[in-house]
C-alpha atoms as an extended CHARMM CRD file, in Angstrom:
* protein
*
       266  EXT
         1         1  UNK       CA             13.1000000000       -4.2110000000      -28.2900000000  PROA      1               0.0000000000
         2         2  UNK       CA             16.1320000000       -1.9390000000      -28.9810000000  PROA      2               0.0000000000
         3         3  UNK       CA             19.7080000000       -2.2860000000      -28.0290000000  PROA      3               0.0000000000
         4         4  UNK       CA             19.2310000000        0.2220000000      -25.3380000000  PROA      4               0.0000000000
         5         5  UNK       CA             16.1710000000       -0.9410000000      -23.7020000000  PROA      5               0.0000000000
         6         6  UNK       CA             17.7910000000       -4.3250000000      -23.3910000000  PROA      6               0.0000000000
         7         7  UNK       CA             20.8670000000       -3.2590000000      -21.3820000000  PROA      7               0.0000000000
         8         8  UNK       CA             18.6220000000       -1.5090000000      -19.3360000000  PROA      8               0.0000000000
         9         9  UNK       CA             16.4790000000       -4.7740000000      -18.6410000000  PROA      9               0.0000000000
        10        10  UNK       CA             20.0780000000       -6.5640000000      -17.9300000000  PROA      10              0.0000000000
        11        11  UNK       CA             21.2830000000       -4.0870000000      -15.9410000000  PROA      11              0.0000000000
        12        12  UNK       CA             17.9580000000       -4.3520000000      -13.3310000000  PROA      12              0.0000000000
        13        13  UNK       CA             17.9720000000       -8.0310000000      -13.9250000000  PROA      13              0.0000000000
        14        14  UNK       CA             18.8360000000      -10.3210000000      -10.5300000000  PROA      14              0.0000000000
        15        15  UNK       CA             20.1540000000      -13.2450000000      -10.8270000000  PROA      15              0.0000000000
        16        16  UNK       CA             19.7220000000      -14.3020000000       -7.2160000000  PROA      16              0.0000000000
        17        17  UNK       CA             16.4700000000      -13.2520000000       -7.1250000000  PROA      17              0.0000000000
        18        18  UNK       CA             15.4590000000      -15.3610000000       -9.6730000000  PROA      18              0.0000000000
        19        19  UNK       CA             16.9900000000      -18.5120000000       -8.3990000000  PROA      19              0.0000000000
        20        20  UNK       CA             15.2140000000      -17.6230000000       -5.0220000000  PROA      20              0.0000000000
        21        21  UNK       CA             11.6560000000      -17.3080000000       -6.9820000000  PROA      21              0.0000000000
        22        22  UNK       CA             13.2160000000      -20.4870000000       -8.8560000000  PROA      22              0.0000000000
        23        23  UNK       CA             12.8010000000      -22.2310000000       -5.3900000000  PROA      23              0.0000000000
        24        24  UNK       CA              9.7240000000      -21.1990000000       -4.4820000000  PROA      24              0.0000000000
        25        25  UNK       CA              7.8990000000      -21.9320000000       -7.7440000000  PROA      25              0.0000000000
        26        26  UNK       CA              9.6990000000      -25.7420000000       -7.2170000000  PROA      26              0.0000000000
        27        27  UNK       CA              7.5860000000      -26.4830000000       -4.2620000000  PROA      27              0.0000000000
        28        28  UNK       CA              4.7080000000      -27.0880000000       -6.1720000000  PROA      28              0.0000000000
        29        29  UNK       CA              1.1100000000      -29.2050000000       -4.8300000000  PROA      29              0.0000000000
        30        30  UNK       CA              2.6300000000      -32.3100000000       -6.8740000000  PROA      30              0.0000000000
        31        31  UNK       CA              6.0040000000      -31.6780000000       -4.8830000000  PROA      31              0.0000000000
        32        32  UNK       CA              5.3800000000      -30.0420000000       -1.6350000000  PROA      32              0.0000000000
        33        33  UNK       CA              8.6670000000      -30.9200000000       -0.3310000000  PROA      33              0.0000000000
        34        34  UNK       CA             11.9560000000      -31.3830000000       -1.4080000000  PROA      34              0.0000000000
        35        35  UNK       CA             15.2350000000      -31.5750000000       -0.2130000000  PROA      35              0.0000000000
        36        36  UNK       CA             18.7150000000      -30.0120000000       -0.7120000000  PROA      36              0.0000000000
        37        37  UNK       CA             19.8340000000      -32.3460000000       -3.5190000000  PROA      37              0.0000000000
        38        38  UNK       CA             16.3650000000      -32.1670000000       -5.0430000000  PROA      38              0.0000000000
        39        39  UNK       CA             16.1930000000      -28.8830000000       -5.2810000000  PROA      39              0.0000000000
        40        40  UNK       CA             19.6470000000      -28.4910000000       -6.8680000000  PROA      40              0.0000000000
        41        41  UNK       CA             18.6800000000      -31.2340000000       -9.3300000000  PROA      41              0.0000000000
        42        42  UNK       CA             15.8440000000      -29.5700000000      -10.3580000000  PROA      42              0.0000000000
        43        43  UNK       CA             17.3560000000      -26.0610000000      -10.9120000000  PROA      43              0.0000000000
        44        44  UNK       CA             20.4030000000      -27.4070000000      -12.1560000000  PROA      44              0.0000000000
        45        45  UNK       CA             22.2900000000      -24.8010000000       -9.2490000000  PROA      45              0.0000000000
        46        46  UNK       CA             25.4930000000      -26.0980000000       -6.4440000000  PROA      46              0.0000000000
        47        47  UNK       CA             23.9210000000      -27.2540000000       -3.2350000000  PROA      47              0.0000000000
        48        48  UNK       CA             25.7990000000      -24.7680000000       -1.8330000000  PROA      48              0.0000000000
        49        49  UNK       CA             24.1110000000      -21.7350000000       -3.7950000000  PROA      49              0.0000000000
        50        50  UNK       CA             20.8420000000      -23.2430000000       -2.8660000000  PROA      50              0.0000000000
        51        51  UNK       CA             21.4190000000      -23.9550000000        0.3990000000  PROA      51              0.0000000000
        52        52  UNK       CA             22.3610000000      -20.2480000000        1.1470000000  PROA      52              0.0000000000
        53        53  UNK       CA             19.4030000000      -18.9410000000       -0.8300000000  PROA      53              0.0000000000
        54        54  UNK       CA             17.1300000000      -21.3810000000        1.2360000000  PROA      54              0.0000000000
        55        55  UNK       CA             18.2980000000      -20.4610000000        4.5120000000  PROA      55              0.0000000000
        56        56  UNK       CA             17.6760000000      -16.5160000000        3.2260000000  PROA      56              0.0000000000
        57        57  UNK       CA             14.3630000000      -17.3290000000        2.8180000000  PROA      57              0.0000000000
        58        58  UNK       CA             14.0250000000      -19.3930000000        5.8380000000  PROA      58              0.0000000000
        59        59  UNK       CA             14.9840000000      -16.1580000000        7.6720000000  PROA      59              0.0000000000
        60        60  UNK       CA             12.2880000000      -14.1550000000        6.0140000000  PROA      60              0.0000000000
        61        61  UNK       CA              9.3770000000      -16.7100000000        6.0990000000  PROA      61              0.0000000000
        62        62  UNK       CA              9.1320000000      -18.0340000000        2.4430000000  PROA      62              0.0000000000
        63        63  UNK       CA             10.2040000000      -21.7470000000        3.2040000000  PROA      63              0.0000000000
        64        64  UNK       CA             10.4560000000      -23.5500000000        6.0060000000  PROA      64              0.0000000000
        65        65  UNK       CA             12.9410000000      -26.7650000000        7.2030000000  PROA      65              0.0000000000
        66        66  UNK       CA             11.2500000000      -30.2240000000        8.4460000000  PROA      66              0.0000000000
        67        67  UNK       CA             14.0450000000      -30.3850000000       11.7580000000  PROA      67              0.0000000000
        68        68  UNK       CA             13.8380000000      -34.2690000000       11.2550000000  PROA      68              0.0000000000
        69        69  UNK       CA             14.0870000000      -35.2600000000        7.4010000000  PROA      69              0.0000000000
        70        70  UNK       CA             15.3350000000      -31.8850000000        6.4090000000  PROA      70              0.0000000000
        71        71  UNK       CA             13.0250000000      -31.2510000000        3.5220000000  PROA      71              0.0000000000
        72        72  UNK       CA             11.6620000000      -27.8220000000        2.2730000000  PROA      72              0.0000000000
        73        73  UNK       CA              8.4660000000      -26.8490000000        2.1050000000  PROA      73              0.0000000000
        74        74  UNK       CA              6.8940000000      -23.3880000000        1.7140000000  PROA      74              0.0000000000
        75        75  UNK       CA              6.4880000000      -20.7970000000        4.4930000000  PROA      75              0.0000000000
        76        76  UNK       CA              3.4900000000      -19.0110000000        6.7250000000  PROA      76              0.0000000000
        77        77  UNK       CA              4.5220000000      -16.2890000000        4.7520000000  PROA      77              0.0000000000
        78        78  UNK       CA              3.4990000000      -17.1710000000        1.3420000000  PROA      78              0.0000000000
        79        79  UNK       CA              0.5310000000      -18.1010000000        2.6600000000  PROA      79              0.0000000000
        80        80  UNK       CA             -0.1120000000      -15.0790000000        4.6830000000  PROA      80              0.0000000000
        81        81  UNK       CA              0.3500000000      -13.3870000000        0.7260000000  PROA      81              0.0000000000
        82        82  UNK       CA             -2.1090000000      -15.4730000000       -0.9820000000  PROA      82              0.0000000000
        83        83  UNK       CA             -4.5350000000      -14.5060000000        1.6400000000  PROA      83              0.0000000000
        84        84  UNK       CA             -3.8670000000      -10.5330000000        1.2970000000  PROA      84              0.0000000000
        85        85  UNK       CA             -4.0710000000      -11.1890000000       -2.4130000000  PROA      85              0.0000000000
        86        86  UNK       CA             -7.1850000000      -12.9640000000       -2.1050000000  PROA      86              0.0000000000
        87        87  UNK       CA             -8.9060000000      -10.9490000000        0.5320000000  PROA      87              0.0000000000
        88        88  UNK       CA             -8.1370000000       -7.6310000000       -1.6160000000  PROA      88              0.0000000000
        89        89  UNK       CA             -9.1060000000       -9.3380000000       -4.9990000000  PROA      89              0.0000000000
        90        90  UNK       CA            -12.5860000000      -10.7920000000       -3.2150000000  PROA      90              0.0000000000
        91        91  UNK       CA            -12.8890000000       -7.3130000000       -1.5130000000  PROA      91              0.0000000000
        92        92  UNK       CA            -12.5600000000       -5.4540000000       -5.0020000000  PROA      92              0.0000000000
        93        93  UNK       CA            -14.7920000000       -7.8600000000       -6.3900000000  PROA      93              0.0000000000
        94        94  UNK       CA            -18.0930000000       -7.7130000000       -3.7570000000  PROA      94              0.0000000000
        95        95  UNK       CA            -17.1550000000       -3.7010000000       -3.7880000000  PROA      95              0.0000000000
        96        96  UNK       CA            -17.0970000000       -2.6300000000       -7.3790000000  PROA      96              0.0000000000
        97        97  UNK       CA            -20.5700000000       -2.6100000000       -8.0600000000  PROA      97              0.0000000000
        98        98  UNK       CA            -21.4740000000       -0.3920000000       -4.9310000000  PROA      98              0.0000000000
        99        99  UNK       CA            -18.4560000000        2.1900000000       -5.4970000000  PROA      99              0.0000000000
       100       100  UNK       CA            -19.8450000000        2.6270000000       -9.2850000000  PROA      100             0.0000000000
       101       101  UNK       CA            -23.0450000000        3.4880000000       -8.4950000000  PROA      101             0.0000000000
       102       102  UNK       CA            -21.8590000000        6.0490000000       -5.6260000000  PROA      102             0.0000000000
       103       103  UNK       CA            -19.7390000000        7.2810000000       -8.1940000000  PROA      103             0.0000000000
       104       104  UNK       CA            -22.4770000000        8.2990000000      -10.0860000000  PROA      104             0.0000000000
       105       105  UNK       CA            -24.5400000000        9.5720000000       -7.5770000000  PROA      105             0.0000000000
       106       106  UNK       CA            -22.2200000000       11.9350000000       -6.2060000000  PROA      106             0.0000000000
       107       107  UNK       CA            -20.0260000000       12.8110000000       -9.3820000000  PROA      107             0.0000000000
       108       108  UNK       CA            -17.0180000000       12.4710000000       -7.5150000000  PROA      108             0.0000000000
       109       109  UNK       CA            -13.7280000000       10.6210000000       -7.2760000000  PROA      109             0.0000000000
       110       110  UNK       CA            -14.3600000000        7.4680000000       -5.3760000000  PROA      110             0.0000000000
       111       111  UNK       CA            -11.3100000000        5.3990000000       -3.2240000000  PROA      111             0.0000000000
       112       112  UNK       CA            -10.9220000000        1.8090000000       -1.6660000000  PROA      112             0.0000000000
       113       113  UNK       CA             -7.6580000000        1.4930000000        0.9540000000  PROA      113             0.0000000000
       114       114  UNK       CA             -6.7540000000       -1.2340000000        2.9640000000  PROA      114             0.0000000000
       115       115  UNK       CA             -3.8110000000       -0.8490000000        5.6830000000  PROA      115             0.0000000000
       116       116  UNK       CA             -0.7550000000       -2.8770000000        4.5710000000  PROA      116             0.0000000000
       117       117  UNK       CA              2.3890000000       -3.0460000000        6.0410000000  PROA      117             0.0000000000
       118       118  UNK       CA              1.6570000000       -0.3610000000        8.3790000000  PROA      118             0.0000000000
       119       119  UNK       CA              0.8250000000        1.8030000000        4.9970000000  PROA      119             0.0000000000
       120       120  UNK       CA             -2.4450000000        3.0290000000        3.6180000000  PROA      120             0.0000000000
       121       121  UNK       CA             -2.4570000000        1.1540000000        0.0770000000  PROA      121             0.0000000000
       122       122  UNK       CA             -5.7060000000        1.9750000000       -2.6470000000  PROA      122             0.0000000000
       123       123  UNK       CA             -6.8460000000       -0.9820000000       -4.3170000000  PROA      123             0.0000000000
       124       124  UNK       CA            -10.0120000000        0.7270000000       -6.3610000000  PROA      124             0.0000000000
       125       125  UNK       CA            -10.5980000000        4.5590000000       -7.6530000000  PROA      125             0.0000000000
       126       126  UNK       CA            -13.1470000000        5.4620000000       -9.9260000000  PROA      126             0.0000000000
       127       127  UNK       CA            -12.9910000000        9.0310000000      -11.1860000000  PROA      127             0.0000000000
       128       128  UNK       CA            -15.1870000000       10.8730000000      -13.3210000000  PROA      128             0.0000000000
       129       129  UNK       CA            -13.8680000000       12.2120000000      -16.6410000000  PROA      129             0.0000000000
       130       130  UNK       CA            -15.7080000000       15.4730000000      -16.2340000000  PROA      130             0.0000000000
       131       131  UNK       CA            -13.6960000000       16.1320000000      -12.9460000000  PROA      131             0.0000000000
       132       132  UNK       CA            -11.8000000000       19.0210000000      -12.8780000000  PROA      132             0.0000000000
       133       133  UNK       CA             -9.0090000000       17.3610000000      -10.9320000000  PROA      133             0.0000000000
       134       134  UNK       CA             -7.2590000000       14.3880000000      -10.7410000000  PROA      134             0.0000000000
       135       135  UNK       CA             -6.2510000000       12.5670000000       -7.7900000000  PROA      135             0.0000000000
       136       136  UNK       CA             -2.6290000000       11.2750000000       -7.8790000000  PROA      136             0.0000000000
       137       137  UNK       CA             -3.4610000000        8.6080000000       -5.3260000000  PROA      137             0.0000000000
       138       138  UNK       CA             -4.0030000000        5.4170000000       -8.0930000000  PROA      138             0.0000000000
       139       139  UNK       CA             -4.0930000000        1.5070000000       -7.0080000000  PROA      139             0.0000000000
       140       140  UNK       CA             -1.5620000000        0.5370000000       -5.8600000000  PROA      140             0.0000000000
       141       141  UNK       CA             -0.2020000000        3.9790000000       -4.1410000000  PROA      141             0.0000000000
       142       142  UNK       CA              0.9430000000        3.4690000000       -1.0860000000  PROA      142             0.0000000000
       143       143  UNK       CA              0.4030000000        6.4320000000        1.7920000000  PROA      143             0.0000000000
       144       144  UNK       CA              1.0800000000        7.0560000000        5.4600000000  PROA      144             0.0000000000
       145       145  UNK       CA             -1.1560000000        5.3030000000        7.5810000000  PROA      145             0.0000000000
       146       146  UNK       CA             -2.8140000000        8.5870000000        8.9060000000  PROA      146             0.0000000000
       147       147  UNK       CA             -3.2230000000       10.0610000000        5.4250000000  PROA      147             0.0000000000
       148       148  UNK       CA             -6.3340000000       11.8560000000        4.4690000000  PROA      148             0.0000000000
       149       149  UNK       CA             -9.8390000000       10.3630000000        4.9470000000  PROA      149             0.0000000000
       150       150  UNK       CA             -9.0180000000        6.9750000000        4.4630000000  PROA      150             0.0000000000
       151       151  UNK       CA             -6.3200000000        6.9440000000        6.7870000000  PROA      151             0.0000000000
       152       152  UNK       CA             -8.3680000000        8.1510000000        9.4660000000  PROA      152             0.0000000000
       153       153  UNK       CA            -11.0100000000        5.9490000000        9.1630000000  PROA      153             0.0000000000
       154       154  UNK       CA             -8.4430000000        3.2300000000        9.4470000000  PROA      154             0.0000000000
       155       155  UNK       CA             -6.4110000000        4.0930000000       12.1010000000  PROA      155             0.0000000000
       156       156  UNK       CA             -9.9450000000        5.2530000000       14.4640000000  PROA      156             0.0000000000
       157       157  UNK       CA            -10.8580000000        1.3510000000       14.9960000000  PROA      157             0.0000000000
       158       158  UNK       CA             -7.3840000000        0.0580000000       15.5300000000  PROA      158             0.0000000000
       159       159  UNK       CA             -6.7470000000       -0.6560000000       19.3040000000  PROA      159             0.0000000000
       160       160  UNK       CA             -5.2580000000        2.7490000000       20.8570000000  PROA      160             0.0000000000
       161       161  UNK       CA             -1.9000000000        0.5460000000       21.6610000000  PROA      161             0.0000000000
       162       162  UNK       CA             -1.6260000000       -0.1860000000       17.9480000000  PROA      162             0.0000000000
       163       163  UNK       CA             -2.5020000000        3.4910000000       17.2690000000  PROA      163             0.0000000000
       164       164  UNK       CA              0.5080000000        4.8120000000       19.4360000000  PROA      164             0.0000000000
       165       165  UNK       CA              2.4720000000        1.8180000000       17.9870000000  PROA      165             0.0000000000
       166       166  UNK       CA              2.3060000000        2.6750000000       14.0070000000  PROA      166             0.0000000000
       167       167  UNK       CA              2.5100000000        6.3450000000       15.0510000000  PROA      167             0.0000000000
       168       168  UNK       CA              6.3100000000        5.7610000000       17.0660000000  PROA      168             0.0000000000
       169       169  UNK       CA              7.0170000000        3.9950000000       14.1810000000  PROA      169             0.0000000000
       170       170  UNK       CA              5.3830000000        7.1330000000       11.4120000000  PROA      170             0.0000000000
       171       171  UNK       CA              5.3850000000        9.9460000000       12.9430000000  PROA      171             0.0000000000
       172       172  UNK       CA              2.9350000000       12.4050000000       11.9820000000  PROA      172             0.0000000000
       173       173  UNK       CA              4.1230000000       15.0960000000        9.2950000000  PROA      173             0.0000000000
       174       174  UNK       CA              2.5880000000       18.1750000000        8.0170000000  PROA      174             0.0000000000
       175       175  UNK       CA              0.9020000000       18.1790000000        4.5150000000  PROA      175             0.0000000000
       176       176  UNK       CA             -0.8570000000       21.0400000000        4.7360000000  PROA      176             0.0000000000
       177       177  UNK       CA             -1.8020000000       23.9790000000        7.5100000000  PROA      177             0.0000000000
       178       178  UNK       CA             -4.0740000000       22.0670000000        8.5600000000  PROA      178             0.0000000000
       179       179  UNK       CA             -2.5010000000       18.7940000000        9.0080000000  PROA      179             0.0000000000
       180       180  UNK       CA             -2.6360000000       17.4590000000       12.5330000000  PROA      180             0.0000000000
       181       181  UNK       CA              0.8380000000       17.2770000000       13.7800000000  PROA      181             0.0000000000
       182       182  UNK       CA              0.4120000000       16.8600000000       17.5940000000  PROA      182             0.0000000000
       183       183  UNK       CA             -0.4810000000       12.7710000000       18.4200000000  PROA      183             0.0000000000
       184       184  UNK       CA             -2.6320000000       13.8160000000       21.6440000000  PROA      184             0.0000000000
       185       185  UNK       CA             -4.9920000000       15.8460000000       19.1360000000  PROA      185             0.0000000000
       186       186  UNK       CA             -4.8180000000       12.7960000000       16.2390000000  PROA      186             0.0000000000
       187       187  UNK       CA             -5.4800000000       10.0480000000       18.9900000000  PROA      187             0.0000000000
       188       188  UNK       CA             -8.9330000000       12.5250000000       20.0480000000  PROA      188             0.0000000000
       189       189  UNK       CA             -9.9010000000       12.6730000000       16.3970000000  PROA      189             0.0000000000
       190       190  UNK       CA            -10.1000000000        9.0090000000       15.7080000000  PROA      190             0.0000000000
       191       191  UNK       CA            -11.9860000000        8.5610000000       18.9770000000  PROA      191             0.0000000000
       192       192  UNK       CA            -14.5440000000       11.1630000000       17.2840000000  PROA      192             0.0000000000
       193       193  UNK       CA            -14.3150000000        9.6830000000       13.8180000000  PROA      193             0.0000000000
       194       194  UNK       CA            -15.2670000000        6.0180000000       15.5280000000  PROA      194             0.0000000000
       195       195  UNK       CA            -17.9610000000        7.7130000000       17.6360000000  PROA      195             0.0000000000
       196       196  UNK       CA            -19.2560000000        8.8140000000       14.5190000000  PROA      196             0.0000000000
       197       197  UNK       CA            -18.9540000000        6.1720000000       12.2040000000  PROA      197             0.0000000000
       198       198  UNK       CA            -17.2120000000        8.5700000000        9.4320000000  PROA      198             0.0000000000
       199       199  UNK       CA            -14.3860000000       11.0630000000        8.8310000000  PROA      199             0.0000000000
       200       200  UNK       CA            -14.7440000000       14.3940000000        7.4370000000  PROA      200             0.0000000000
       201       201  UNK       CA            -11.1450000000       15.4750000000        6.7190000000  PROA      201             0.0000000000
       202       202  UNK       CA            -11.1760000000       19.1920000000        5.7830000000  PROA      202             0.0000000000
       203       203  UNK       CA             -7.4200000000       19.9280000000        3.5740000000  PROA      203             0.0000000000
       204       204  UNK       CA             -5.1180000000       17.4930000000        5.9460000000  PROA      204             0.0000000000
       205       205  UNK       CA             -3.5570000000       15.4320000000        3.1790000000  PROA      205             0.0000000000
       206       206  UNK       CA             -4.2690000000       18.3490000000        0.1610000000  PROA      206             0.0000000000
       207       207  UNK       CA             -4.5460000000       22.2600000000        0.1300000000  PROA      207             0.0000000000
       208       208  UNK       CA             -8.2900000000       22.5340000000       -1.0160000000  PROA      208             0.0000000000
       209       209  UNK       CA             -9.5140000000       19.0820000000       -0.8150000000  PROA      209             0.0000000000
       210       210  UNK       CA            -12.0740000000       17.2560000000        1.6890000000  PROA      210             0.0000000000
       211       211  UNK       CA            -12.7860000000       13.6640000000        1.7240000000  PROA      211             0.0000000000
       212       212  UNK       CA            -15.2270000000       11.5420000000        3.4380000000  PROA      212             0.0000000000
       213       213  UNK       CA            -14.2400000000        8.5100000000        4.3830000000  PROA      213             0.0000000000
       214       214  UNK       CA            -16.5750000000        4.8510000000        6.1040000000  PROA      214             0.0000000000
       215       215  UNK       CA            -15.2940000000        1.9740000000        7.5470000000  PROA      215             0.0000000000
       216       216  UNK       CA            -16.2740000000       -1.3810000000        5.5870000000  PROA      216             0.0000000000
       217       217  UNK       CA            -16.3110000000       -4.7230000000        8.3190000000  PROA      217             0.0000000000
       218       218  UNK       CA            -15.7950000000       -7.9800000000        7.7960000000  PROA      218             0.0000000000
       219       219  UNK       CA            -17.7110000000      -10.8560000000        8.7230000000  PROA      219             0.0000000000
       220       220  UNK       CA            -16.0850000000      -10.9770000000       11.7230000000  PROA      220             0.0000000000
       221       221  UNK       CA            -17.2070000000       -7.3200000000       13.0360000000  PROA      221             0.0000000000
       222       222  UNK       CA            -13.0840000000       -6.0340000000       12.1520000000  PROA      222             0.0000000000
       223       223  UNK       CA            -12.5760000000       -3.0700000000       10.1690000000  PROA      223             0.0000000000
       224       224  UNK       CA            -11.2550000000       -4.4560000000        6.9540000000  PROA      224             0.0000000000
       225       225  UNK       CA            -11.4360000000       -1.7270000000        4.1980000000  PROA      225             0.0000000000
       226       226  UNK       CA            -12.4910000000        2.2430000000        3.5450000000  PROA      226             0.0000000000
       227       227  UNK       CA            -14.5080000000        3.7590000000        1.2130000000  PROA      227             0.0000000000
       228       228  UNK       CA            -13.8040000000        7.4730000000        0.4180000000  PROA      228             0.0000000000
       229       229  UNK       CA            -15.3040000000       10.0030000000       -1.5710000000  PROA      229             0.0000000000
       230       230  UNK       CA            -12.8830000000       13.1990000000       -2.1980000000  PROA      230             0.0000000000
       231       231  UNK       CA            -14.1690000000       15.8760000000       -4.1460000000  PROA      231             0.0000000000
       232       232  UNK       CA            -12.6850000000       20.0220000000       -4.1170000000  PROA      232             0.0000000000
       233       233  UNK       CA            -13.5440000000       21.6590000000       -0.6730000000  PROA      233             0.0000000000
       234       234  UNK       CA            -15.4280000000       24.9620000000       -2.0700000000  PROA      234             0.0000000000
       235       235  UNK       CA            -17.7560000000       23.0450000000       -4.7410000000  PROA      235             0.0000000000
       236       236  UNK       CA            -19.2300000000       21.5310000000       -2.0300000000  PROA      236             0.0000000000
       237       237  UNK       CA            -22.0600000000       23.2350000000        0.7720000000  PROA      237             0.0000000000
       238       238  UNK       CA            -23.2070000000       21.8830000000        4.1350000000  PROA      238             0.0000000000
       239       239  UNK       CA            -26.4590000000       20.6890000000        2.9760000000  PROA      239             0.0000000000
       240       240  UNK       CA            -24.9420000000       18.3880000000        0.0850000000  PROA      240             0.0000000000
       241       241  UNK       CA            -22.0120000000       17.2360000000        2.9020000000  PROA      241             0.0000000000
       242       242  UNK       CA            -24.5830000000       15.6050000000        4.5110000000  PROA      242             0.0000000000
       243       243  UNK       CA            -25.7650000000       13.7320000000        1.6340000000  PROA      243             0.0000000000
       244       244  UNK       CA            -22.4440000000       12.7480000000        0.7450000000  PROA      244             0.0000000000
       245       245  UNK       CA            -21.6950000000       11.2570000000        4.0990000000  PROA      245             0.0000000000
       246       246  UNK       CA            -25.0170000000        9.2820000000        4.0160000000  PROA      246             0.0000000000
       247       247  UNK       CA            -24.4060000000        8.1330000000        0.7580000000  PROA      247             0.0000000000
       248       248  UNK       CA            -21.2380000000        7.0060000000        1.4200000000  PROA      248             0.0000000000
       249       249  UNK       CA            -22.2520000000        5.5650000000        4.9190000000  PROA      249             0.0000000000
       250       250  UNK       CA            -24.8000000000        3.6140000000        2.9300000000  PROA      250             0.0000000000
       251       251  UNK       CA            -22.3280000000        2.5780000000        0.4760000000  PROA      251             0.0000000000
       252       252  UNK       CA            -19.9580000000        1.4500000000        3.1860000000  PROA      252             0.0000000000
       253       253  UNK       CA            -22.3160000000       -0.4000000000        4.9930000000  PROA      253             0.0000000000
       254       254  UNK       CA            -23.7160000000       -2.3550000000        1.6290000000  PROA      254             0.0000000000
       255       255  UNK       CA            -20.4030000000       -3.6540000000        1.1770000000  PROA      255             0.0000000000
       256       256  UNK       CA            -19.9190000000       -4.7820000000        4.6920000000  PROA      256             0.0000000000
       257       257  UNK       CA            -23.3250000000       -6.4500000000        4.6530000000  PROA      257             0.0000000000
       258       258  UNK       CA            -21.8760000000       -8.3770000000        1.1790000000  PROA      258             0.0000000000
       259       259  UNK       CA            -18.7990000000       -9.1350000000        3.0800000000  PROA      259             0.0000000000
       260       260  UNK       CA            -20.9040000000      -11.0910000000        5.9510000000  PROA      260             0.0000000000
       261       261  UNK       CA            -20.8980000000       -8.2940000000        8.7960000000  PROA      261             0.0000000000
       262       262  UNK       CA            -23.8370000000       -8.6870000000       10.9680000000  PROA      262             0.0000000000
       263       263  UNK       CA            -23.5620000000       -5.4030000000       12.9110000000  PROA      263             0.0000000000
       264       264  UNK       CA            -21.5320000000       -5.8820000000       16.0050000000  PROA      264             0.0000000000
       265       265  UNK       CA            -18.0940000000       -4.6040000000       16.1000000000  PROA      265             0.0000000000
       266       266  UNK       CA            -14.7390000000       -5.7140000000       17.2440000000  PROA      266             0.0000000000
């Protein structure tokens, strides 16, 4: 590495954010607990440095404080991590098979979102090299939660109080002329898009782009995941739109099946 890249490194380098990570990597299943003095044994830091850093994380979830012998133990958050990790991971998993072979069915570039953090986050694509464009979207992109397709397929079986929640909280911008700007008009197209089963989003997100986006359930009947298929708005005529919305409804519904969903909603 040269001289140069190392400073850089330095420079982004954080020292309390490593002793903080220190902590949590110190609760292990061997030592599930520990207290103040153990903990600053262990990491070789002043109780008072790790008593600040614990109560930080205290405040944000991470660890937690037994009120009577005043050990620390790891947080609801962490765990509330390893599940998203594991649910997306299990998710990709059970759906890469079925987006590969839509892929090549349809010859066009194929998406899997979950909502995260109010966000629309991609954990899959699969393009085809022969495609004239490129999505910028990649995993791990992060969106609006109303954006394109996927976005709308989301947001149509959330609760209409979460809807108008995430939307105070987003407001809905303009990408394109045809975005959808008013949140009367948005709030009637998800009650379409879950009357339907599928979105059709015509150039909302991108000038000269349509997607198609499905829901995928869980095992519980809760939307959990989206498919979509985006592909440029001219190649594309009526008669093969409705082939692309079957296949992807088919698609979508494969995965849900995988995923343990019996056919009754929530």
């Amino acid at each position: 590495m040269k001289s140069s890249e190392k400073e850089k490194v330095k420079t982004f380098y954080n020292r309390s954010l490593e002793r903080a990570l220190q902590i949590l990597n110190a609760l292990s299943s061997e030592r599930p607990t520990l207290s103040l003095a153990q903990l600053s044994e262990t990491l070789n830091l002043s109780r008072a440095t790790v008593l600040r850093l614990c109560s930080t994380l205290i405040n944000f979830g991470f660890l937690r404080q037994d009120p009577l012998s005043k050990h620390y133990s790891l947080g609801i958050r962490v765990l509330e991590l390893a599940k998203s990790v594991s649910d997306s991971f299990s998710l990709r998993k059970i759906a890469s098979s079925h987006l590969s072979t839509l892929q090549t069915k349809l010859g066009k570039t194929i998406f899997l979102a979950v909502f995260d953090k109010d966000e629309l986050l991609y954990i899959d694509k699969i393009e085809d090299s022969r495609n004239p464009i490129s999505f910028t979207s990649k995993v791990g992109t992060r969106r609006p939660p109303y954006w394109g397709m996927l976005g709308v397929v989301l947001m149509a079986y959330l609760p209409e109080k979460e809807i108008k929640r995430i939307l105070q909280k987003q407001p809905l911008a303009a990408f394109t002329s045809k975005s959808i700007t008013k949140k009367e008009e948005f709030i009637r197209l998800l009650r379409e898009v879950r009357a339907q089963g599928y979105a059709v989003e015509v150039e909302m997100a991108l000038d000269g782009i349509t997607g198609i986006g499905v829901p995928i359930f869980d095992h519980n009947g809760m939307v959990m995941a989206a498919v979509g298929v985006g592909f440029i708005s001219s190649s594309v005529k009526e008669k093969e739109l409705d082939s692309i919305i079957k296949e992807a409804t088919r698609t979508g519904t494969a995965i849900s099946k995988e995923l343990g969903y019996t056919g009754e909603e929530r």
